[in-house]
Steps between C-alpha positions, in 0.01 A plus 500: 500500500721822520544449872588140436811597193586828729587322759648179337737778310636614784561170626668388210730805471622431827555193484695535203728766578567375854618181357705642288284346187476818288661790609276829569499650227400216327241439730336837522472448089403164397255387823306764520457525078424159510223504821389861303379249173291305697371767672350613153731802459552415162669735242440777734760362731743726303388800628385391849890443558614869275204686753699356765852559348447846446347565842860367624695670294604805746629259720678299268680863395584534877636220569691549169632806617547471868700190411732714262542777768551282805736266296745829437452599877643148586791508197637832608466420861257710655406193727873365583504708829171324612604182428828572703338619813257187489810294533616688772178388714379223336874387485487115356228350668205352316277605797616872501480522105147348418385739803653749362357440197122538684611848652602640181201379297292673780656814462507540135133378424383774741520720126192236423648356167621158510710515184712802611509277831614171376716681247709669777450187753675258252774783371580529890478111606553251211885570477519418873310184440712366228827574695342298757367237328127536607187408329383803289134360594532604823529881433194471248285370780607725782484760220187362432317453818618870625371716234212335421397550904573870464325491222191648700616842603292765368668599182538151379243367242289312711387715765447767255310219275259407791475888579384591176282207432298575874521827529670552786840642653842271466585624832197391646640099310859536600498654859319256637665215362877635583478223804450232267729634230781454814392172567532401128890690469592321824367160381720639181837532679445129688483351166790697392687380836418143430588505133842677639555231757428237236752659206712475812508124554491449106820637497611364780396145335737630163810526724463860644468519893453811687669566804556809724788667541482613883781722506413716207090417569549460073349186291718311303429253229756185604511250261666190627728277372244197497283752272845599294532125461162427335534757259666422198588849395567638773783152592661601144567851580630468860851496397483848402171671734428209747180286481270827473427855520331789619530778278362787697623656875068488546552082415363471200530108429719391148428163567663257265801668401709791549654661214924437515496881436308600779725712747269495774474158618732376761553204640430453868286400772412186643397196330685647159249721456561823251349841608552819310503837488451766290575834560330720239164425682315447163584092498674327182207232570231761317711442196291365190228636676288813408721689794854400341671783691746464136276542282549772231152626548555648840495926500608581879535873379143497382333305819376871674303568179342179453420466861314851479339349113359221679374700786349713252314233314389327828356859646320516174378143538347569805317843433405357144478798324663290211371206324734238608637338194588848344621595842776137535538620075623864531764367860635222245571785226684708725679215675617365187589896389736555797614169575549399176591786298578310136272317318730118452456509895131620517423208242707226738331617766157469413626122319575444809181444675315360192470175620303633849314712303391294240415206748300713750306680200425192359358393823289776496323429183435168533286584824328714316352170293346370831362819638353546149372212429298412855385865501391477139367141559307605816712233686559793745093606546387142497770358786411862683125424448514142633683563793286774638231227428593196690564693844195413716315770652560325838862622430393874456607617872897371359491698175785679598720229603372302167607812295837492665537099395366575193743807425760202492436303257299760281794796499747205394322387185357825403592824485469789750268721286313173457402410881501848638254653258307215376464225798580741815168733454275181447633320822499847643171552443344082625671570800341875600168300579675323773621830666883456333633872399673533192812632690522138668446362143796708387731389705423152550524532088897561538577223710607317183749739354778242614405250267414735242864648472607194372270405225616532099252752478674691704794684270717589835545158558602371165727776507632348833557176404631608193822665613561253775512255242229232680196334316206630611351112597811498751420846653123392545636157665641686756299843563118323404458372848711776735288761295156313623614486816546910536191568301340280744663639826419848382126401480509340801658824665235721355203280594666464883497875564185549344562712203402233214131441697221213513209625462 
């Protein structure tokens, strides 16, 4: 009966929060409280769900704090100049910015913490996406699908999971599998590529067509007169900035309209088309965004220190000799203390990001209700239990490979902790009496960290979705399937050169 209501709660939550019936923090309250009563939980449902709560509560205080530091960082412009010099080589094209958004991903989750990642990855790439017009989905999954494939190098939770729980070296996991954890980030930048082309063509569809300019070897964004034409806003304001504009010398689109007060856009080129420049290199296009190069928040004369702060913190991140919420809490006290000297300004700034804060949090706790009620249930045990029983023994020799298919599903709907240190040993364990090592266990058991990265149990990813503004159903719509498909590419990898074995 508890594998039955474990698994028809999981299908119910996702169903419901991928369309868009409750949203997920609704969902990760009511459906599992309600499967938890008939699951006989009772009264002492209450502190199934505080057990969990509490076990989450460092990580809600991280996420508190990292948001708070990282949300000055971006106000007083410590991550303007990276923004700029992703123009420069990304320039305007879709393609160039969603691959861009792959590479830097790559490099910052090499630190192993996908909330410092996607906070940095979405500081750095969102603006450029709204000046552009382009689906904020699309950096969540190529976000997505690129940290949760490095997910598997040695000092990431996983491989130190399955290295605890069998006793055995995370080099001896991760080496190995460094073939099929390039096969996985290469299968990562094709979907990125395709995703690019296809922003491409959507915006191509919306009036913007890109064309070459030979003699400069620059792209332009050219919007024609035919698109000027369609566009209501953009045919009302063409007496005084021509049917469009591009508000940035990297082409940035303003599609629709161009402001009358907007020095920079000219009109010229063929087919009364408007291009612009701007000069100051920052773009009036990030304006209203969270890189306004106006905005009143900005401390140029302060961007050495800050840069050396958040080197600091990141240093200590990585040698964790800090807890890390206390660590993200002491950088936000002395960013606020130098940045923002007087109180009044301290208080706006931290009013600032209450709304992230308080949504991401929020998100937090609410997982904790599932997590604590099918552990406390035994949902977890029972599903763990049953699935170790149904494999045939005729299947024995492929205990590897079924651990890596298993690892899919498994790491999505439960937690790390919860596969790595309760199923992992067991399956480790059936499949030594058909000549399987643990090591090829291991890392046939991280296969799945693709899909994993983007379950709600994961906080990174609420986090993620969070500040890109996207609903997490739309984010699994598009990443569900490309994440599969690199779990199961990496698996195949592994199995081809022979270091997740048959017995």
């Amino acid at each position: 009966m508890l594998v039955i209501l474990g698994f028809a709660m999981i299908l119910v939550f996702m169903t419901l929060i991928m369309t868009k019936r409750l949203s997920p923090i609704l969902a990760l309250i009511l459906v599992p409280t309600i499967f938890g009563l008939f699951a006989g939980a009772g009264l002492g449902i209450g502190d199934m769900v505080m057990d969990a709560i509490a076990s989450m509560s460092s990580t809600a205080a991280l996420l508190l704090f990292a948001i708070i530091y990282f949300g000055i960082m971006i106000d007083v412009g410590l991550f303007d100049k990276l923004v700029e010099f992703i123009l420069k080589v990304a320039g305007n094209d879709p393609v160039r910015v969603v691959l861009g958004t792959a590479l830097l991903t790559g490099a910052v989750s090499l630190d192993g913490d996908g909330s410092t990642t996607f906070i940095v990855v979405t500081a750095a790439m969102l603006p450029i996406y709204q000046r552009l017009e382009m689906s904020p989905v699309v950096l969540t999954c190529v976000a997505g699908l690129i940290n949760g494939t490095l997910n598997i190098v040695p000092w990431g939770g996983p491989t130190a999971r399955a290295s605890s729980a069998l006793q055995i070296d995370a080099n001896e996991i991760f080496v190995p599998m460094v073939p099929s954890l390039v096969a996985g980030l290469l299968v990562c930048l094709v979907f990125a590529y395709v995703l690019g082309i296809s922003e491409r063509r959507r915006l191509t569809k919306n009036g913007v067509a890109w064309v070459e300019d030979r003699k400069s070897n620059r792209r332009k964004d050219l919007v024609g007169a035919v698109a000027g034409a369609t566009s209501g806003t953009a045919a009302s304001s063409s007496a005084t900035t021509g049917s469009s504009a591009t508000t940035s010398g990297h082409g940035a689109v303003n599609s629709g309209a161009a402001s009358a007060n907007d020095d920079t856009a000219t009109e010229s080129g063929p087919g009364n088309a408007d291009y612009a420049t701007d000069t100051s290199g920052s773009g009036t296009g990030l304006s209203n965004t969270a890189l306004d190069p106006n905005r009143a928040t900005l401390r140029p004369k302060l961007f050495w220190f800050n840069l050396a702060l958040t080197v600091a913190v990141m240093v200590l991140l990585i040698v964790d000799i800090l807890p890390l919420p206390y660590l993200f809490m002491i950088g936000t006290v002395i960013a606020l203390m130098v940045n923002f000297p007087k109180m009044k300004d301290q208080q706006e700034e931290l009013a600032s990001h209450a709304t992230a804060i308080i949504s991401v949090v929020a998100m937090v706790m609410a997982a904790g209700v599932l997590t604590g009620i099918m552990s406390g249930t035994g949902m977890v045990d029972a599903m763990a239990e049953w699935l170790v029983e149904v494999i045939p023994n005729s299947m024995g020799p492929y205990m590897a490979v079924i651990t890596g298919l298993l690892s899919i599903p498994m790491t999505f709907f439960m937690s790390n902790d919860a596969f790595y240190f309760g199923i992992l040993p067991v399956l480790a364990e059936t499949a030594s009496h058909f000549g399987i090592s643990a090591a090829d266990m291991a890392r046939a058991s991280i296969t799945g960290q693709p899909v994993h990265m983007q379950s709600p149990l994961v906080p990174a990813i609420l986090l993620l979705v969070s500040l890109s503004g996207v609903e997490l159903g739309d984010h699994h719509k598009k990443v569900l399937w490309r994440a599969l498909i690199v779990a199961l590419v990496m698996l195949a990898v592994g199995v081809a050169i022979g270091v997740i074995g048959i017995g």
